[in-house]
N, C-alpha and C positions, 0 to 999 in steps of 0.2 A: 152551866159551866161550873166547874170543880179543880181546887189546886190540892194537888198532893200535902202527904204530910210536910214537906220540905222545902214547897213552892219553887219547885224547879220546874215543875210538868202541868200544863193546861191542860183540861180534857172537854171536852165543846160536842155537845148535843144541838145540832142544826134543826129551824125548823122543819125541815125534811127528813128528821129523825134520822141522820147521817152522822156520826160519832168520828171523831179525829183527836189526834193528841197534838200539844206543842209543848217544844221545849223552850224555858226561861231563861236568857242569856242576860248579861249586863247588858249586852247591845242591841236589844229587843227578845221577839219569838219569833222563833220557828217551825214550823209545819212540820211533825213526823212523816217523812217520806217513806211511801209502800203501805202506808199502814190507816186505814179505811175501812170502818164499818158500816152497815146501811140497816135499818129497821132496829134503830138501839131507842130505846124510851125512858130508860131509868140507867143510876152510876153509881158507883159508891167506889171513893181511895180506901185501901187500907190506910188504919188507922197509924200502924207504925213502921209499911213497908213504901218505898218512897215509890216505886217501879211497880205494884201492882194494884190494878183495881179490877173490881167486878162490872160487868153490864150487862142486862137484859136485854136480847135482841126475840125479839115475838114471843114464843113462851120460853125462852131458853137462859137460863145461866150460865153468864163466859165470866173468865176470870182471865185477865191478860198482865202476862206477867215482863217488863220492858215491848215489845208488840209477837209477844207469841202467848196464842188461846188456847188455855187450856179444854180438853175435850168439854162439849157443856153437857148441862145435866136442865132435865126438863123441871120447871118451874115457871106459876104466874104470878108471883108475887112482888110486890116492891122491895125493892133493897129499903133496910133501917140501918143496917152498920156492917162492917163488915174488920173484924180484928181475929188475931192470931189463927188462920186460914178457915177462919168461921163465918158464912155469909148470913143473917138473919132475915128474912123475907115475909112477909103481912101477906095476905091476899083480904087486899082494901075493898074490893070491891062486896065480899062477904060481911066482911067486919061495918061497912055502913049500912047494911039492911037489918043491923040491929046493933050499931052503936054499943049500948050499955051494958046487954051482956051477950058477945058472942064466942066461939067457938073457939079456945087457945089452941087447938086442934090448926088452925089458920096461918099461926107462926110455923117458920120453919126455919131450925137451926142446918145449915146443908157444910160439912166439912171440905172444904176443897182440897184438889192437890193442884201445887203448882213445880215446876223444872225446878228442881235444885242439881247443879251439875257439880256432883266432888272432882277433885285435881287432886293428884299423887304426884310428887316426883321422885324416883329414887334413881339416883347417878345420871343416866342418859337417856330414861324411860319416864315415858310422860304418862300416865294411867288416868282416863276420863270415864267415872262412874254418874251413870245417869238414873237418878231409884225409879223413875216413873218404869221405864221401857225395861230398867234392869238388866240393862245393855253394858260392860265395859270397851275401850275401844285405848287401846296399846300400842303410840307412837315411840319410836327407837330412835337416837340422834347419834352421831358420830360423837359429839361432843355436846355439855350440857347447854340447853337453849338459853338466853336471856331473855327470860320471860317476866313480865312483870305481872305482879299477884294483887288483884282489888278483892274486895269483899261487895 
């Protein structure tokens, strides 16, 4: 088990190698609802992003950012850290059949991408640019929404 940088967020590798998140309330946790992974074996939070972590699910690398995965990319390596959308990854099982001096070839530095969705407003028009898909998508209001803005 793992808390984010900000200790808001559990994340719980089961011994059935069943992955789940909970969120950290004053008034206990709760169970991320809809959001269940199965054959995860290793974790790692970003260091300084509170909503995104990596996991290893059979050879695969997922990076799950609030509970949407980004496309994975094939790797069998342990996570060692994972900061500024950098995942680092060993493959341990190389590196113990000689210890002392093996192959730096075994590290891998894997860049991810994860959703960042830009917001425009201008007057009555709401602009949602998405870089992954490179999609924009151009809601019109009669009058301007009251929308409240998080980072």
């Amino acid at each position: 088990m793992s808390l984010n940088c900000s200790s808001t967020r559990l994340a719980v590798i089961s011994t059935n190698n069943i992955f789940k998140l909970f969120d950290i309330r004053e008034n206990g946790t709760q169970v991320v609802s809809g959001f269940e992974k199965k054959d995860i074996w290793d974790m790692k939070w970003d260091n300084d992003k509170e909503d995104t972590i990596a996991i290893m699910e059979k050879s695969r690398l997922l990076v799950v950012q609030g509970t949407t995965a980004a496309d994975p990319v094939p790797n069998q390596g342990y996570i060692c850290s994972f900061r500024d959308l950098t995942v680092r990854t060993i493959q341990m099982q190389y590196v113990m059949q000689n210890p002392k001096d093996f192959d730096r070839g075994l590290i891998a530095d894997i860049e991810v991408k994860v959703r960042i969705i830009f917001v425009v407003y201008v007057e009555t028009k709401v602009l949602f640019f998405d870089p992954m898909s490179g999609k924009v998508l151009l809601l019109a209001f009669e009058k301007p929404p009251n929308l409240k803005i998080s980072c």
